[in-house]
C-alpha positions, 0 to 999 in steps of 0.5 A: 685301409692300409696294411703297415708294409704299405704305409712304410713303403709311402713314408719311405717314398715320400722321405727318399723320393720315387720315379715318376712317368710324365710324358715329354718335357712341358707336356700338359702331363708333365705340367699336372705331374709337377703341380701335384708334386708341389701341392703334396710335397712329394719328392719324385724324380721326372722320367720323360717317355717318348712312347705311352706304352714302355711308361705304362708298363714302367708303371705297371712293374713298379719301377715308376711310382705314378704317371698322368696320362689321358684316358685313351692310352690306358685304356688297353691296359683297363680292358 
């Protein structure tokens, strides 16, 4: 369940568009990240990385709202 701050804060990304972490230009995350920008509608703006770790800890300071990535860069950051 949502608390109300949080479902502000996804009304207002959804409105003004967020950052998102996708890998290099045409990458398999790139491609995934725009098919699902396409399908929910989301507004979010590409931040190509050249480095997994400086867009995973983007991701986990909040400065990018999302990021797809494959299980094996994540998974120091889960352990």
């Amino acid at each position: 369940m949502l608390r109300p701050a949080e479902g502000e804060q996804r009304r207002t990304r959804k409105r003004r568009g967020c950052n998102c972490s996708l890998g290099g230009v045409g990458t398999p995350a790139h491609l995934i990240g725009e098919q699902f920008k396409l399908q929910t509608s989301t507004r979010a703006q590409h931040v190509p990385y050249a480095q997994f770790p400086q867009a995973i800890g983007d991701l986990l300071n909040g400065t990018n709202a999302f990021m797809f990535i494959t299980m094996l860069p994540a998974l120091a950051e889960v352990l």
